[in-house]
Each structure stands twice: as C-alpha cells, then as structure tokens.
N, C-alpha and C positions, 0 to 999 in steps of 0.2 A: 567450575564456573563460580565465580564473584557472585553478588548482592547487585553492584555497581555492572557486573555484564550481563546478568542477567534481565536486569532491569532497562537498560539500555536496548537492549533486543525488545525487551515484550512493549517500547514507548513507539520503536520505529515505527513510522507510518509509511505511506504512499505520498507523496505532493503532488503538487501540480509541475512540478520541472520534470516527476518520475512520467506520471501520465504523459504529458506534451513527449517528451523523447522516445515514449513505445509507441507514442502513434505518428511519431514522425513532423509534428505541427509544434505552435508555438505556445508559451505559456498563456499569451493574451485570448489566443483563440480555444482554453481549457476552459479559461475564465468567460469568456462571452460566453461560451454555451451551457455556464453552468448559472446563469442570470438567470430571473424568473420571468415566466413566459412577455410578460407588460411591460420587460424592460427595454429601452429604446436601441440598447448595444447587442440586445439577445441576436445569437446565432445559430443554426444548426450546428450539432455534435459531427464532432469529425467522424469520416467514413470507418467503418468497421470498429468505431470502439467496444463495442460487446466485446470483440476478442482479446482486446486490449487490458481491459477490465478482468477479466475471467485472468487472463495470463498472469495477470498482476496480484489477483486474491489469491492465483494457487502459487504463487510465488510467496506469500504472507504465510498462507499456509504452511509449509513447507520448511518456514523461518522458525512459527510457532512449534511442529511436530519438533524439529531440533534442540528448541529450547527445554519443551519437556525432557526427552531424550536427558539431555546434559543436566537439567536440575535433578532428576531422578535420579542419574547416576552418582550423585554426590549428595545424597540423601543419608542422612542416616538408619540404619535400619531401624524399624520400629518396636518397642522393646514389648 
C-alpha cells in the first residue's frame, strides 16, 4: 500500500449522503435533525438511528483495522 492509499483510506469519512442512505431518509432530513435544539428547521432524528450509527462506526472500524493490517504488512522490519 501507497503513502497516497493509505492516506486516502485513513481521510474517508461518513457524510451525510452515507448516513441518509442507511437510514433510508433524505439528506435534508440528516441535516434538520442535526440543528441545534432553538433552531426553527430542528427536527427529530430519524427512527432507529443508533443502529444506523453503530453500523456505520463499525464499519469505519473495520476500514481502520484493514488499514493497519496492510501498513504493517509493508513495514519495514525494524532494525
């Protein structure tokens, strides 16, 4: 693994286009319910997002453990 892939990997994030498509809702409705409470557009968080979330950080996770995997692999040994 690359400088350039590796680092690519450890920038990816979650968005808000990722969130809205695991929970099935729109980007607008990620964004309203992520307003602060006094805002006039605020909305309730879509149903079940905890699972959604969770699914999503152990999916990050998971992206991360890979990345070490593969940077280590091509480590040099240490002298």
């Amino acid at each position: 693994m690359d400088f350039r892939s590796a680092t690519d990997t450890l920038f990816d994030r979650v968005d808000h286009e990722t969130l809205a498509e695991a929970l099935g809702v729109s980007v607008a409705t990620i964004r309203q319910a992520r307003l602060q409470d006094a805002a006039k557009g605020k909305r309730a968080p879509p149903k079940d997002w905890p699972y959604a979330v969770i699914r999503l950080a152990e999916q990050q996770i998971m992206k991360s453990r890979h990345l070490i995997e593969a940077v280590r692999k091509e480590m040099p040994a240490p002298e």
